[in-house]
N, C-alpha and C positions, 0 to 999 in steps of 0.2 A: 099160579106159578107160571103157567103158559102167559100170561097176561104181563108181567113180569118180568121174562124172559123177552118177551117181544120188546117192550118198554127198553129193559139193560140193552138191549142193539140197538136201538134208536138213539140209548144214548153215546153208546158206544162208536159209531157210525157220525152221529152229532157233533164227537170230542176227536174224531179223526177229519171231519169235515173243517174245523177252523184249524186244526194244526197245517194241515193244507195250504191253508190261505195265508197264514202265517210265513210260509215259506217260500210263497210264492211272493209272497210282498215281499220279504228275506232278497227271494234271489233279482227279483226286479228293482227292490230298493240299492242291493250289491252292482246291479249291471248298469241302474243311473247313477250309480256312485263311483262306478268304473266310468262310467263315460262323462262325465265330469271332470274327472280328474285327467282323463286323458287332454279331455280339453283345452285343462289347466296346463297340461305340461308342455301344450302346439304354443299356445299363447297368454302363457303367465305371465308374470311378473321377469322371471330369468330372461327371458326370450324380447320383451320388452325392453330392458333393460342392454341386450346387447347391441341391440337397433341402435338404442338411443347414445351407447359407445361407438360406434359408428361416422353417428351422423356425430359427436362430436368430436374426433381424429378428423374427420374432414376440415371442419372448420378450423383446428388449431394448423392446419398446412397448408389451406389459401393460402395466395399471393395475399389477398386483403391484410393477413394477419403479421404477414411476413415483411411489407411495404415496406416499415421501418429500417427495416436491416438491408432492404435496397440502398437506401442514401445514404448508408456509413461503408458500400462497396469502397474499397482503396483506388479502386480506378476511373472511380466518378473524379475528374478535375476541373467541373464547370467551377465549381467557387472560385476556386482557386485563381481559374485564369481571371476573372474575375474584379478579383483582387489586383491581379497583376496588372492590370489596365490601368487602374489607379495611379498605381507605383511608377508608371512608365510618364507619370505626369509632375511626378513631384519634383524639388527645387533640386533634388541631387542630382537630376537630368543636367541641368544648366551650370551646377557646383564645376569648381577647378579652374574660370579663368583668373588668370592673375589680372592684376589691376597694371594699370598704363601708368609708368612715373608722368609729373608734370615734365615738358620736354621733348621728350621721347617719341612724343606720336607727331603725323604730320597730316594737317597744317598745325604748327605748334600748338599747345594748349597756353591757357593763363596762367597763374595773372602776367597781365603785359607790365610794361613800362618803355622808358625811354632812356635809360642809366645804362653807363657799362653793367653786363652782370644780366640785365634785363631781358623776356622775348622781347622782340619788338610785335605788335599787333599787324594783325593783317591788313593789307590794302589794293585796291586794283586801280590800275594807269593803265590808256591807251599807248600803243604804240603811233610811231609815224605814219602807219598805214593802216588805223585803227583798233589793230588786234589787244586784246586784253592780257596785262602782265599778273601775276599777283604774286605779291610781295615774299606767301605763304607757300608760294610753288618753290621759292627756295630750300625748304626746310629739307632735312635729306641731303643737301647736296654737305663737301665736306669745309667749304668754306664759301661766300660769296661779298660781293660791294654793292653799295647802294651809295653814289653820287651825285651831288646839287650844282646842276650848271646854271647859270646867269648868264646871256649873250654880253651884256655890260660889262661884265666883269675881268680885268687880265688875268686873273691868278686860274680864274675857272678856263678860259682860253689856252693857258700853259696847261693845264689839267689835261683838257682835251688835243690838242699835240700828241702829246705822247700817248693818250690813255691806250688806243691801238695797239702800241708795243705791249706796254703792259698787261693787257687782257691777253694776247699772242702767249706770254713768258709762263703766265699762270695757269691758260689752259694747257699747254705745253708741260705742265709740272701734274695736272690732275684734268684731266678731259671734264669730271663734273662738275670744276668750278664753274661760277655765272656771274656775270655783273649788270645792273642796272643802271642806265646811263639818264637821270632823271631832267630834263631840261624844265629850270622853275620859271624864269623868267625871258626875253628877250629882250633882245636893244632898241635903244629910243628910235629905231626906223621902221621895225617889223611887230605885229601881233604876232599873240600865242595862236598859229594855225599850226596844221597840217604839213603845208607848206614849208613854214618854218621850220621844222622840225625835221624834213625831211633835206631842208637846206644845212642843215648842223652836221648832219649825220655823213652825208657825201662829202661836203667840206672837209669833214676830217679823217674820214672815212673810215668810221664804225661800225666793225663787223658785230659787236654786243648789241642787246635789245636799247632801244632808245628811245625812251620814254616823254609823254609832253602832259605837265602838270596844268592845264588852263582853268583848274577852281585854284588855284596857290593855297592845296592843301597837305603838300608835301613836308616843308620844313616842320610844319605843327606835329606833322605825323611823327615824328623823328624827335621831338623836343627840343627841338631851335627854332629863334625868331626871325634870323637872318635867311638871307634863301640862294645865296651862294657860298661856293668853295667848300661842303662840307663832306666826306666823307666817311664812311660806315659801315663796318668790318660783321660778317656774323658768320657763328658756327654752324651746325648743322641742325641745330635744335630751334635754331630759330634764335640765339640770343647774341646780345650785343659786345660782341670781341671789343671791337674802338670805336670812337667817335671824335673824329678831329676837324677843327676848320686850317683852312691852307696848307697847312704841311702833312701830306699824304703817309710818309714816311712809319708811324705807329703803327697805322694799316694796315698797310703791305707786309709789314712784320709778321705782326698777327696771321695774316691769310699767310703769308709762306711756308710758318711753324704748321699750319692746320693742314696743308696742302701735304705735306711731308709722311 
């Protein structure tokens, strides 16, 4: 019995010895179980996870992400001006002028001729003392003449007489009238010079420009073959009022009605 007794404490003592150990693994497996978890809860998954919300709020607020809606600012106007650069070239820059009737502009425009009704074309004569006339420098004025002297001829001699008066009475009626005193040919004693021409001119003593044709391309110019007595009325436009040989008289009409 005593053997027995001793035995049932051993085993008693035995059955208290693992429950021990038991508990201790218990409260050591609870305290790695605790501390685990604690771990879990510094740097789980939750805590992960807010980081990584974080970091992406940052990135959706860059400027990088936002660029876009930089170049639809209202106050960006580089295109635009841009654009306008363009525009400041096109044809509606140069659009609105009116167009120049035939006539109108000076030295006349075309088409020419040599008809009543007609411009006459342009052409340039020396004066006495060299200086260049042109025909086109009349245009503009409100009436002017264009006269064919021959030294041979009397009708052209009667012409130049008087012609002085007459230039006098016409610029007297309009300061812008002009006449051209064209000398085409001279008399069987004198060449077409210089001289000659300046001998016409004092002779009868013309104060209008006075003119020396020495290619005799005057009468052509005009549409006449002959190369005295011819005179030649024109308006302002450059065209051809009259055109008469010898009798000055249609002329003068002409330029006085224009003068008025």
């Amino acid at each position: 019995m005593a053997a027995w007794g001793v035995m049932g404490a051993a085993f008693v003592a035995a059955l208290l010895g693992v429950t021990g150990c038991d508990a201790a693994s218990g409260d050591g497996a609870d305290t790695g179980t605790g501390d685990v978890s604690t771990s879990a809860d510094t740097t789980g998954p939750a805590d992960t996870n807010q980081v990584g919300s974080d970091t992406l709020a940052s990135d959706v607020v860059s400027g990088d992400t936002l660029a876009p809606a930089d170049t639809a600012t209202p106050g960006d106007t580089s295109a635009a001006t841009d654009t306008g650069a363009i525009a400041d070239t096109s044809p509606t820059d140069t659009a609105g002028t009116p167009d120049t009737a035939v006539g109108d502009s000076c030295p006349p425009a075309g088409p020419y001729g040599t008809a009543v009704g007609d411009v006459l074309a342009d052409m340039t004569l020396l004066d006495c003392d060299g200086n260049p006339h042109r025909i086109a420098d009349l245009c503009g004025r409100p009436a002017s003449l264009l006269t064919a002297f021959a030294g041979w001829c009397p009708i052209c001699q009667g012409h130049a007489a008087k012609a002085n008066a007459d230039y006098t009475q016409f610029k007297a009626a309009n300061a812008d009238f002009e006449w051209l005193f064209v000398i085409t040919e001279a008399d069987g004693a004198n060449a077409m010079t210089p001289a000659y021409c300046k001998a016409i001119r004092d002779d009868y003593g013309l104060t209008m420009p006075v003119l020396i044709d020495t290619e005799g391309v005057f009468p052509a110019h005009i549409g006449v073959t002959s190369t005295n007595a011819w005179t030649v009325a024109l308006d302002a436009a450059g065209g051809i009022l009259a055109k008469d040989k010898y009798d000055q008289t249609n002329a003068f009409t002409k330029v006085n009605a224009a003068l008025e």
